[in-house]
C-alpha positions as CSV (number, residue, x, y, z in Angstrom):
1,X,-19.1,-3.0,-1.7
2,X,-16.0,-1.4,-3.3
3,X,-13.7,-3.5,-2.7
4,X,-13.5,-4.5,1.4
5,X,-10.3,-5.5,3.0
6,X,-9.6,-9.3,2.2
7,X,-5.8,-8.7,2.6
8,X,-6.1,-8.4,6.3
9,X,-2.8,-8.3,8.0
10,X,-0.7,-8.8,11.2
11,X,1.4,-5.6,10.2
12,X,4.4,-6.1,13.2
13,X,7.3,-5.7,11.1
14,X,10.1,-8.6,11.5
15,X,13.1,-6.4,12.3
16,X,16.6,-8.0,11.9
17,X,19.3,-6.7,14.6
18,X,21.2,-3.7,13.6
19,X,24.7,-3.6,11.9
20,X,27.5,-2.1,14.1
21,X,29.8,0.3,12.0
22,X,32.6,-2.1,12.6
23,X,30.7,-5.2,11.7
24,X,29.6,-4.1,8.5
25,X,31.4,-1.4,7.5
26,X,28.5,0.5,6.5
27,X,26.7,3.6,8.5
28,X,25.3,2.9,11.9
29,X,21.8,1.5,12.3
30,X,21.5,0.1,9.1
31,X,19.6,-3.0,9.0
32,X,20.5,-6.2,7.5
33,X,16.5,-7.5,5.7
34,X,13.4,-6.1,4.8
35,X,10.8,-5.9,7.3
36,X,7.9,-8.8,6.5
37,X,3.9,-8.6,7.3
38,X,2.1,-11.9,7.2
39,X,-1.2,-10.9,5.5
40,X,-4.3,-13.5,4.8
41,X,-3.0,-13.2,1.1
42,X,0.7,-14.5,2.3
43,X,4.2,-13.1,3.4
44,X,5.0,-9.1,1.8
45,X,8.2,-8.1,2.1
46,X,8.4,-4.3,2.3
47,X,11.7,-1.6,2.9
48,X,12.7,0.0,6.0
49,X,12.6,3.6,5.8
50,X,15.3,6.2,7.5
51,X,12.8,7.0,9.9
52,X,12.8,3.4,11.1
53,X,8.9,3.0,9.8
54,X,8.4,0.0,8.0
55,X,7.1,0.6,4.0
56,X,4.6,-1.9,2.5
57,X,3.8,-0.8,-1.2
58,X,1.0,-2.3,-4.3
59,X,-0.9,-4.6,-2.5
60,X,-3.6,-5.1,-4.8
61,X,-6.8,-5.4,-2.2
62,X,-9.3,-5.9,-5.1
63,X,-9.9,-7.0,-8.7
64,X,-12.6,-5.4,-10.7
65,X,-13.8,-6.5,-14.1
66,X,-14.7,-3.7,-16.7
67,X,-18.3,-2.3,-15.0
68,X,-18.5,-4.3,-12.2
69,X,-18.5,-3.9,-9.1
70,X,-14.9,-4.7,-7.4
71,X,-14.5,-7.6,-5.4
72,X,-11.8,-8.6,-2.5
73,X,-8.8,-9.7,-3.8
74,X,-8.2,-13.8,-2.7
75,X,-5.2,-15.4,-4.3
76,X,-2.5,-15.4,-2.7
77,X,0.4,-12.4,-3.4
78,X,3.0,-15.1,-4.3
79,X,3.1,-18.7,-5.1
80,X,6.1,-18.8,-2.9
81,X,7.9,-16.9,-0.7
82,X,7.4,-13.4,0.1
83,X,5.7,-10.4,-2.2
84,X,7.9,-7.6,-2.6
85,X,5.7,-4.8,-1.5
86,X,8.5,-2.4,-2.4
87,X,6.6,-0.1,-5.1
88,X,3.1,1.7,-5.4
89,X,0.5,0.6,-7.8
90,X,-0.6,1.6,-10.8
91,X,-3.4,4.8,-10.8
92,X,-6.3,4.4,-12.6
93,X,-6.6,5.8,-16.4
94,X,-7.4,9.7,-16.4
95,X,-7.7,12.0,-18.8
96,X,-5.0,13.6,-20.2
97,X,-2.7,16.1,-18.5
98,X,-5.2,15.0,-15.3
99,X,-2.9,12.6,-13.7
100,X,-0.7,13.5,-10.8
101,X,2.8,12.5,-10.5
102,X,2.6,8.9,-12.3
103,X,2.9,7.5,-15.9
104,X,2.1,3.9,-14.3
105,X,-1.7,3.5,-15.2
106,X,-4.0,0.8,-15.6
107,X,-7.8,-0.5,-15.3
108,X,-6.3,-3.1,-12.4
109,X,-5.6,-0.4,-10.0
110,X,-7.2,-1.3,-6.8
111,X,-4.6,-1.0,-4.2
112,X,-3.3,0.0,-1.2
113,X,0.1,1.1,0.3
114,X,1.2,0.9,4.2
115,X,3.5,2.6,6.3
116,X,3.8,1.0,10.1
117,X,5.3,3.5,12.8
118,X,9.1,2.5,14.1
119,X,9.3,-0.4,17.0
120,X,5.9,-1.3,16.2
121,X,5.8,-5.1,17.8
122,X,2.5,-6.1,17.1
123,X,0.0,-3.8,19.0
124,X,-2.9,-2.0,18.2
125,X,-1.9,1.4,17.1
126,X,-4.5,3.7,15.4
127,X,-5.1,3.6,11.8
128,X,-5.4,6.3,9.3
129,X,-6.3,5.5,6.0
130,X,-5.8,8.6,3.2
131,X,-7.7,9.0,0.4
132,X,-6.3,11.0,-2.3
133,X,-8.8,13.6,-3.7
134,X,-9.1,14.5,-7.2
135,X,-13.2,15.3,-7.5
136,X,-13.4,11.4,-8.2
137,X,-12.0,12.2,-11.9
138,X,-7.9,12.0,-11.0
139,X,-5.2,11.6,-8.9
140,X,-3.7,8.8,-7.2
141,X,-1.8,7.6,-3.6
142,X,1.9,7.5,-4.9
143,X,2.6,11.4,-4.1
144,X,1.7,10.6,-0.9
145,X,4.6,9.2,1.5
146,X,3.1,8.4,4.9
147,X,6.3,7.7,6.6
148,X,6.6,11.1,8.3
149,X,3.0,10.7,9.6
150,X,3.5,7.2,10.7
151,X,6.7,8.0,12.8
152,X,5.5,11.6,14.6
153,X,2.1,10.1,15.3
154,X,2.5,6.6,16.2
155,X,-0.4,5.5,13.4
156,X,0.0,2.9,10.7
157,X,-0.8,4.8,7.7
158,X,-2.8,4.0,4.7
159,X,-2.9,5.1,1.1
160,X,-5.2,3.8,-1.6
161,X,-6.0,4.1,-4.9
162,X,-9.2,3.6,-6.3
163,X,-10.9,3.6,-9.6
164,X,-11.8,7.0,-11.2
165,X,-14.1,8.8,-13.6
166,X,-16.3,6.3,-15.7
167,X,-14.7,3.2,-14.2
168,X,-15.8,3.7,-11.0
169,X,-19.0,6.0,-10.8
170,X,-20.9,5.1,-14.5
171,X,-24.3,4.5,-13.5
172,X,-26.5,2.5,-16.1
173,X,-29.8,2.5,-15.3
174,X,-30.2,-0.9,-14.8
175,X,-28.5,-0.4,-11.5
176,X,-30.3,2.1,-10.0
């Protein structure tokens, strides 16, 4: 009930051909676009990393009003075209000095980050999805760079952040 995966994807990157050095006159292997995943939500565009893992940042997978309970995400990431999945999220709020390597905060902070492993064409590969700890009162997913993961392992890695403290584990009694 917190939150679900509505954003479901078909995460095989779209991999243009590789640059020679004398056609481009930049370094070998570079590559020309951004890889692309064509989620339920629409096209994300994310970056192609060193490693040649594929980088899909901030895709907001749910929206949550102010005490309620979060619910999956439905409209579309961009009216036209493709998202540009090429930075993380916001955290949620935290108390002061609590937060961890981000000054990007906000209540809307439901969202996940992906990192696909290099020639990945489509099949299954395990999943591992990392949830940043933090005793449920801080923290957040954008320390966390699952590119290295991705590549040794062959995995698609997730990364989520997810709402904190008294925004996400306030119990009234009326909900008990």
């Amino acid at each position: 009930r917190n939150g679900g995966a509505a954003a479901r994807a078909d995460i095989s990157p779209t991999r243009s051909r590789k640059n020679s050095k004398a056609e481009s006159g930049y370094f070998m292997n570079t590559y020309l676009s951004a890889p692309t995943a064509n989620t339920t939500l629409g096209l994300v565009a994310g970056a192609w990393l060193s490693d040649g893992t594929a980088q899909y940042l901030g895709l907001q997978y749910a929206t949550a009003e102010r005490w309620q309970i979060p619910v999956d995400r439905t409209d579309p990431y961009a009216s036209s075209g493709a998202f540009d999945a090429a930075s993380f999220g916001p955290s949620c709020p935290q108390g002061p000095g609590q937060i961890y390597n981000s000054s990007d905060t906000s209540e809307e902070c439901l969202y996940i980050n992906v990192w696909t492993p290099p020639n990945s064409r489509g099949d299954p590969a395990p999943v591992l999805l990392w949830i940043h700890g933090g005793g449920y009162m801080f923290g957040g997913a954008a320390p966390f760079n699952g590119s290295t993961l991705a590549a040794q392992q062959d995995v698609v890695v997730c990364t989520i952040n997810y709402r904190l403290g008294y925004l996400g584990f306030m119990a009234f009694p009326e909900d008990r």
